[in-house]
BADREN-789706 format. One record per residue (C-alpha): z, y, x; residue in one letter. Coordinates in Angstrom, 3 decimals. Example, Ala and Ser with C-alpha at 12.3 -4.5 7.8 and 13.67 -1.06 7.14 Angstrom:
BEGIN
       zz       yy       xx res
    7.800   -4.500   12.300   a
    7.140   -1.060   13.670   s
***
This chain:
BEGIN
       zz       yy       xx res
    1.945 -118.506 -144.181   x
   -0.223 -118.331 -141.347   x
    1.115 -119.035 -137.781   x
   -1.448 -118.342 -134.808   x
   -1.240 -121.087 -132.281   x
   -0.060 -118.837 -129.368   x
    0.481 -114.735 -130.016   x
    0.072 -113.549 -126.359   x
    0.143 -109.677 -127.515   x
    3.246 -110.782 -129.808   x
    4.837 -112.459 -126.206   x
    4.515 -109.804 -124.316   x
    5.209 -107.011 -126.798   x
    9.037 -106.899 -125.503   x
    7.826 -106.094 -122.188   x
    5.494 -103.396 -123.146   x
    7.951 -100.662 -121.510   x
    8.820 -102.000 -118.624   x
    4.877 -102.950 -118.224   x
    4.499  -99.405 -118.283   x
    6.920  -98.514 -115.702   x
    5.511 -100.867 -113.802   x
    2.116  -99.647 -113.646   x
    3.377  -96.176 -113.027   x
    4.906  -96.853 -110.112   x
    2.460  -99.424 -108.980   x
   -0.407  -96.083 -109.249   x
    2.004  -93.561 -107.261   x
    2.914  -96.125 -104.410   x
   -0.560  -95.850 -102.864   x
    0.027  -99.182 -101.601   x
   -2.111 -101.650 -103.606   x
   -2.785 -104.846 -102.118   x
   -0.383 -107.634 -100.391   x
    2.490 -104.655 -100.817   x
    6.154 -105.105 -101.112   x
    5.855 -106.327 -104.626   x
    3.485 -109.552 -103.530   x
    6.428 -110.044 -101.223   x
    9.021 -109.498 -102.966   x
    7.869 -112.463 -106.071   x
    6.723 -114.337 -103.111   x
   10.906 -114.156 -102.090   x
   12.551 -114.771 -106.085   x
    9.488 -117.541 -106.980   x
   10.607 -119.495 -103.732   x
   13.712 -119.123 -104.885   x
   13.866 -119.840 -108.223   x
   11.839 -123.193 -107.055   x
   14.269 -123.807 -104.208   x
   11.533 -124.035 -101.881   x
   11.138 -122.429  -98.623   x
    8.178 -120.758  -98.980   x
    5.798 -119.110 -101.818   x
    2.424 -118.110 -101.050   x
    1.076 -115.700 -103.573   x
   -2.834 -116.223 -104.791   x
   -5.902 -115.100 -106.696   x
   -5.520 -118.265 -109.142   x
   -4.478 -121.468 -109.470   x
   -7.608 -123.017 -108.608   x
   -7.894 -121.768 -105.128   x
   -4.125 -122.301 -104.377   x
   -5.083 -126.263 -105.120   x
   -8.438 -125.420 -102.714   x
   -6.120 -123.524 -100.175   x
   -3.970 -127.194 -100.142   x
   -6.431 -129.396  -99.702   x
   -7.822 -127.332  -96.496   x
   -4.720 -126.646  -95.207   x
   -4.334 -130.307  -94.666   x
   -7.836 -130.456  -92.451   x
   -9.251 -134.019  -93.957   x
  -12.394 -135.817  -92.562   x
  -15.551 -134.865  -95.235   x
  -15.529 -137.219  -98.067   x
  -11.979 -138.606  -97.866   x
  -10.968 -139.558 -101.394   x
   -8.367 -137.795 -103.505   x
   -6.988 -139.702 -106.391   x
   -6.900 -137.223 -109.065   x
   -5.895 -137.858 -112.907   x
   -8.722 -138.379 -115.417   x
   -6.847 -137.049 -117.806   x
   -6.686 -133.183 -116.814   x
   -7.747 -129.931 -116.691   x
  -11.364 -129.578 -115.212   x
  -10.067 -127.413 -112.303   x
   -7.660 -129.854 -110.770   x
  -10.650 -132.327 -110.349   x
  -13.373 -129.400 -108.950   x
  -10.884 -128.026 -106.326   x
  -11.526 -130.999 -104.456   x
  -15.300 -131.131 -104.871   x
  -15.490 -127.550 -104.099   x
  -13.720 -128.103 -100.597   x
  -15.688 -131.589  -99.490   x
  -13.719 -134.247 -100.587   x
  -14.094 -137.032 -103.414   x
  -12.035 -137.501 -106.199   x
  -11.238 -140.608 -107.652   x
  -10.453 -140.212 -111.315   x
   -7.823 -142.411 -112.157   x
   -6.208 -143.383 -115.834   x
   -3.285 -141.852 -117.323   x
   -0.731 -142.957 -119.315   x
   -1.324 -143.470 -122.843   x
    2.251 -143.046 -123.631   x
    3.098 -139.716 -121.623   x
   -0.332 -138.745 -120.404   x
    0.616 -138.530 -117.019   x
   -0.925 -140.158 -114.043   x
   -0.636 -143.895 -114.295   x
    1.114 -145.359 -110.910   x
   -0.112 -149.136 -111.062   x
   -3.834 -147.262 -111.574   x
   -3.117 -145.361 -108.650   x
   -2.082 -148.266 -106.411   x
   -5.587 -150.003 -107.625   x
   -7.580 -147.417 -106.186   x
   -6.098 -146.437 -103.200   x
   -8.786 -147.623 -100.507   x
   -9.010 -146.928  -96.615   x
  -10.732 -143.447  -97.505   x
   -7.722 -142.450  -99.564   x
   -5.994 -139.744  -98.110   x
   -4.323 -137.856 -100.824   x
   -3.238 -138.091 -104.405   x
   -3.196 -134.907 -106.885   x
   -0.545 -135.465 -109.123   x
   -0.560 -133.211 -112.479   x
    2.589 -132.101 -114.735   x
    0.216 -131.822 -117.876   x
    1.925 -129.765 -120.815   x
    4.907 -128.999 -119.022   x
    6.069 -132.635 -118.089   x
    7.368 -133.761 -114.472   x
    4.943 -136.822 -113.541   x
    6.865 -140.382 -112.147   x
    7.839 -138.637 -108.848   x
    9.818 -141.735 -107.894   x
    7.285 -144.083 -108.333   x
    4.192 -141.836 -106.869   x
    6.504 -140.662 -103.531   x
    7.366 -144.616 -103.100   x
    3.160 -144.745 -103.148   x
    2.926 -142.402 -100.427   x
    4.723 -143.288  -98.521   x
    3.412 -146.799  -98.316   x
    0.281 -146.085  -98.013   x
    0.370 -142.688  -95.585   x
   -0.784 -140.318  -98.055   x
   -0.428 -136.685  -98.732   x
    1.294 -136.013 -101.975   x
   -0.322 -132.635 -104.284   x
    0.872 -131.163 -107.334   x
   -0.400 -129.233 -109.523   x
    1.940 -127.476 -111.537   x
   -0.402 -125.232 -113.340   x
    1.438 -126.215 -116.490   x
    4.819 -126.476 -115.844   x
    6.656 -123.318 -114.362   x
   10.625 -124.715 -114.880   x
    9.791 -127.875 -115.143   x
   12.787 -130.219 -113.401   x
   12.991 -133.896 -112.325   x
   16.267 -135.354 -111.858   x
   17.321 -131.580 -112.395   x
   14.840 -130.840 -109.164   x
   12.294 -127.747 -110.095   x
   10.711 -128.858 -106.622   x
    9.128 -132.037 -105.211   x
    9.787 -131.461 -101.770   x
    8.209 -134.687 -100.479   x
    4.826 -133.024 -101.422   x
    3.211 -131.775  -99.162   x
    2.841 -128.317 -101.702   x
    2.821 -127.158 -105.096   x
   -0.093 -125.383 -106.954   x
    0.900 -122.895 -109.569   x
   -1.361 -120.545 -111.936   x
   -0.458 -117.737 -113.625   x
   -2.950 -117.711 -115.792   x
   -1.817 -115.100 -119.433   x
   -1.385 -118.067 -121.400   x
    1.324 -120.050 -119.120   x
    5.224 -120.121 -119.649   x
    5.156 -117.449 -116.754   x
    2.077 -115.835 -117.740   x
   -0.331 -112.803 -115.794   x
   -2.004 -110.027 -117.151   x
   -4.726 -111.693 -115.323   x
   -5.738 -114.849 -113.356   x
   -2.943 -115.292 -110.757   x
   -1.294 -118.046 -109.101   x
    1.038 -119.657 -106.060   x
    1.347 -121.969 -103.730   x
    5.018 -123.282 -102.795   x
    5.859 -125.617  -99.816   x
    8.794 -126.543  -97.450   x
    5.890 -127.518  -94.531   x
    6.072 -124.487  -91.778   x
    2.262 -125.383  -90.894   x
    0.920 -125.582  -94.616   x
    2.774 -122.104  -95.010   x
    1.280 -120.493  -92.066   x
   -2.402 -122.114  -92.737   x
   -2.415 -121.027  -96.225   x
   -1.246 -117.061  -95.653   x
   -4.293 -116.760  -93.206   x
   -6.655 -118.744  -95.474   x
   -5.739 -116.202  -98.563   x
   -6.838 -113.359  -96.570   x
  -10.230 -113.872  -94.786   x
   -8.794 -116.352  -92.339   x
   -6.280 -113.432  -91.099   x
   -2.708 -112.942  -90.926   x
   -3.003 -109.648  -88.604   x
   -5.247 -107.377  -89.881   x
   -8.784 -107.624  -88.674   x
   -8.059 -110.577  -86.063   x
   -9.905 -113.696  -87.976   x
   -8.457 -116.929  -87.229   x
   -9.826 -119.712  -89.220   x
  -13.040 -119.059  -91.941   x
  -10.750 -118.152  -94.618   x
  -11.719 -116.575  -98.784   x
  -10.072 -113.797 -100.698   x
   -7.479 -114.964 -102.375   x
   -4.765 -112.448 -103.018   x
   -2.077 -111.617 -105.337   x
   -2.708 -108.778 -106.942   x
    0.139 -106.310 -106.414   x
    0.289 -105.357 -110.232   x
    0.323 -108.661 -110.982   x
    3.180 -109.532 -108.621   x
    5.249 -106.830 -110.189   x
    4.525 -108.128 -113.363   x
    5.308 -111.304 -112.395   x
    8.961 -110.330 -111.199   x
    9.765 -108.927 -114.069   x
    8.942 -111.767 -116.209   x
   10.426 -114.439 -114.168   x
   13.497 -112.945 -114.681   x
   13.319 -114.083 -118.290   x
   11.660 -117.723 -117.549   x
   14.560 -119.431 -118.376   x
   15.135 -118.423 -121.729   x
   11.222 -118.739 -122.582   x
   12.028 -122.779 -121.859   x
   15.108 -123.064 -123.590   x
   13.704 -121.539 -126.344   x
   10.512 -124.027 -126.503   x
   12.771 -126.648 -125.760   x
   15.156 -126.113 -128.640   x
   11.432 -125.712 -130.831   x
   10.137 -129.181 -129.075   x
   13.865 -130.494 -129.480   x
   13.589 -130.008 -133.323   x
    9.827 -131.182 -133.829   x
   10.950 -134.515 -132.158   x
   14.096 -134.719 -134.691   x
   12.498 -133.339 -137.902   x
    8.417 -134.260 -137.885   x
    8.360 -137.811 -139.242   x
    4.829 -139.085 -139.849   x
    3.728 -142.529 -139.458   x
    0.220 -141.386 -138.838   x
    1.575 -138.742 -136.008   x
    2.390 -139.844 -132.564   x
    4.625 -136.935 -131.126   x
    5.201 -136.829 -127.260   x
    7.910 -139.022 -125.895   x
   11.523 -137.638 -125.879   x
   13.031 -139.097 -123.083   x
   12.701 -135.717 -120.632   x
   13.391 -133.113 -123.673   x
   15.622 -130.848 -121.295   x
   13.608 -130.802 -118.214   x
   10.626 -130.669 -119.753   x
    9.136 -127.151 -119.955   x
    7.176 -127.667 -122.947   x
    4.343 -125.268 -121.957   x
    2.225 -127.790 -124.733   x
    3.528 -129.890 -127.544   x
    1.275 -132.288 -128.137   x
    0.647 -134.834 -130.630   x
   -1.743 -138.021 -131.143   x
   -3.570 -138.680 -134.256   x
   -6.392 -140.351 -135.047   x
   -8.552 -138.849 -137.408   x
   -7.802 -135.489 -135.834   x
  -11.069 -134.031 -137.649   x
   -8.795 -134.224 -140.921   x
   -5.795 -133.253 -139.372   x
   -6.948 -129.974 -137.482   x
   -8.666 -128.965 -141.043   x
   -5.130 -130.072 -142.884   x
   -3.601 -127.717 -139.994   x
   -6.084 -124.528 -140.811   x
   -6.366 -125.005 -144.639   x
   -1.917 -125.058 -144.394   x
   -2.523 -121.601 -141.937   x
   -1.340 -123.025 -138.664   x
   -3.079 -122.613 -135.412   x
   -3.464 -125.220 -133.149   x
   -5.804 -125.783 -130.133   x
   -7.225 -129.508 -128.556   x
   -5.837 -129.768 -124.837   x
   -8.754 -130.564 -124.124   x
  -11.825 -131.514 -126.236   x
  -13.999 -133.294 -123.493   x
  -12.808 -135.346 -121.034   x
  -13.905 -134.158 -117.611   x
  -16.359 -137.228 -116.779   x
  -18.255 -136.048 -119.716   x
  -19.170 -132.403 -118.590   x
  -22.293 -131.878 -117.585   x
  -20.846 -130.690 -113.910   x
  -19.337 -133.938 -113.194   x
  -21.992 -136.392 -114.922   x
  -22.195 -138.103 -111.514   x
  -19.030 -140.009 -112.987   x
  -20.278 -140.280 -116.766   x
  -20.838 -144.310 -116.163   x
  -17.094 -145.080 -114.921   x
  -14.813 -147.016 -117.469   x
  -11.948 -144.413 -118.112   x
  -11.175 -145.993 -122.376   x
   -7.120 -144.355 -121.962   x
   -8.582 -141.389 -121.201   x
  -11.221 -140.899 -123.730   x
   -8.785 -142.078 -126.150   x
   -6.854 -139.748 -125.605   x
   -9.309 -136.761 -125.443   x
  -10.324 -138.056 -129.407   x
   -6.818 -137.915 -130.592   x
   -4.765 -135.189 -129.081   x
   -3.682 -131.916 -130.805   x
   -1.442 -129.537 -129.686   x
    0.861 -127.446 -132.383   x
    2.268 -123.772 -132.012   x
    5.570 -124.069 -129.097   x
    6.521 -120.738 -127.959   x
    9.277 -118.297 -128.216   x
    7.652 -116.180 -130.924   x
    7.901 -118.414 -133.346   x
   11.064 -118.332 -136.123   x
   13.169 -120.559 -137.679   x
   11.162 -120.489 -141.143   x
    7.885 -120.894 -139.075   x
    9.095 -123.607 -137.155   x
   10.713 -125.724 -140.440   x
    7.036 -124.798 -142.102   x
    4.872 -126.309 -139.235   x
    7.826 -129.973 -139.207   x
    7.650 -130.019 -143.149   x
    3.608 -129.505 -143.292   x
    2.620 -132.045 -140.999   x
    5.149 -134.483 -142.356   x
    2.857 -134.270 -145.420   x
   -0.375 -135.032 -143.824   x
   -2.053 -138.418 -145.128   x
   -4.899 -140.191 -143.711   x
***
């Protein structure tokens, strides 16, 4: 058998029709950027969020930028960031002036450690960038309690977790906003880089729609120095179309992660914890193991892909070697163990049973 750690051609193959459609009347509107289709996903994302607003981008990336200088913070204030992330969440606040301070996860759930956070909140602390990794809903409770405390701005970055709920809550509203991509390979997944920005805050809203477009939100009057950051109109229109069927793309991986968690029984396998399984949006499952060298190779030789989320830890790239020196052990630990196994609505029955009865057989 041989199972490819995520088919995007297969995943989008049942919208290949519509995609056409689409396109066709995308090319005879004449109208091709910020149209009615950027406004219209704008109108269903905020909605299917429950959030007031949704601010349509180039990428995820710049909607975390677009955040940060929305909220107009001295040069150098410190945002406490996780170390355990994607690279982007922890350049978006470089790239805009401001310092992060990489802070320790959760060996357990990955997620951004809250008694960490507390220990390096300083008088330069301004903000803290919390990060759904794989799909999962960080300790909102515990991090909103933080801010509050302290007088902080709370971020997310929900790059990985499109659905996602807490306490049956798709939205954080005590954040200040939400960063989204759309990158192919998300649960609600591009034909290119894309992303969003959601918020409840009238000024973040109104800030960010100028910022996206050259500083403008009337044509050719220039308010504040703003980028180019739009939504591509396609892309919107695809967008619509596949939010539509969001829902059943997560109850589908949740039914896969649902079974993993019940079937793959390995003493030398750590699978992720099972206490959110429903609210979860599983856009990763991902397991621990420590001799992953053997494992990945036990994974290819048995013909299942699988991909490392992620390899390096940021403080060891070469970009950010300025914090190489800091003490970060639950984070490198992690980035030497993790895997992550095939989750996605493509997959079968017989695939899935094959991938739980394989990796039960794995030995050290």
């Amino acid at each position: 058998m041989n199972i490819p750690f995520f088919p995007l051609k297969k995943l989008n193959e049942p919208y290949h029709s519509e995609f056409k459609e689409i396109f066709e009347e995308f090319l005879d509107s004449g109208y091709y950027i910020l149209g009615e289709g950027v406004k219209s996903f704008e109108s269903e994302f905020a909605n299917y969020c429950n959030a007031k607003h949704a601010i349509g981008v180039a990428n995820g990336l710049d909607a975390l930028e677009m955040i940060l200088e929305s909220l107009e913070l001295p040069e150098n204030s410190e945002v406490i960031v996780p170390a355990n992330t994607y690279y982007a969440s922890i350049i978006s606040i470089i790239n805009v002036g401001l310092k992060p301070v990489l802070t320790e996860p959760n060996y357990h759930d990955y997620l951004l450690n809250s008694e960490e956070v507390i220990k390096n909140i300083t008088k330069n602390t301004k903000a803290i960038m919390a990060v759904n990794l794989y799909g999962k809903m960080c300790d909102y409770d515990a991090l909103i309690k933080i801010c509050n405390e302290n007088n902080l701005y709370l971020i997310i970055d929900a790059a990985q977790s499109h659905g996602a709920e807490y306490h049956g809550k798709k939205h954080i509203q005590e954040a200040i906003a939400t960063a989204y991509s759309f990158y192919p390979t998300k649960n609600l997944g591009a034909l290119s880089d894309a992303g969003a920005v959601i918020t409840d805050i009238e000024d973040v809203f109104e800030k960010i729609i100028k910022l996206r477009n050259y500083g403008s939100k009337t044509r050719y009057n220039f308010e504040v120095i703003g980028r180019n950051s739009r939504l591509s109109e396609l892309q919107a229109k695809l967008l619509s179309l596949k939010l539509k069927h969001l829902d059943n793309e997560i109850i589908k991986r949740r039914e896969i992660a649902d079974f993993y968690l019940k079937n793959i029984q390995n003493p030398y396998i750590i699978l992720p914890e099972n206490d959110t399984v429903f609210e979860d949006s599983w856009h990763l499952f991902v397991v621990k193991v420590q001799n992953r060298e053997k494992f990945t190779q036990y994974l290819k030789d048995s013909g299942i892909g699988y991909d490392i989320h992620y390899p390096k830890a940021p403080h060891h790239q070469e970009a950010l070697k300025m914090y190489k020196d800091i003490s970060l052990p639950v984070t490198e630990k992690l980035h030497q163990e993790v895997v992550s196994i095939p989750i996605n609505s493509a997959l079968d029955n017989e695939e899935i049973s094959y991938i739980s009865d394989r990796i039960n057989k794995f030995t050290l």
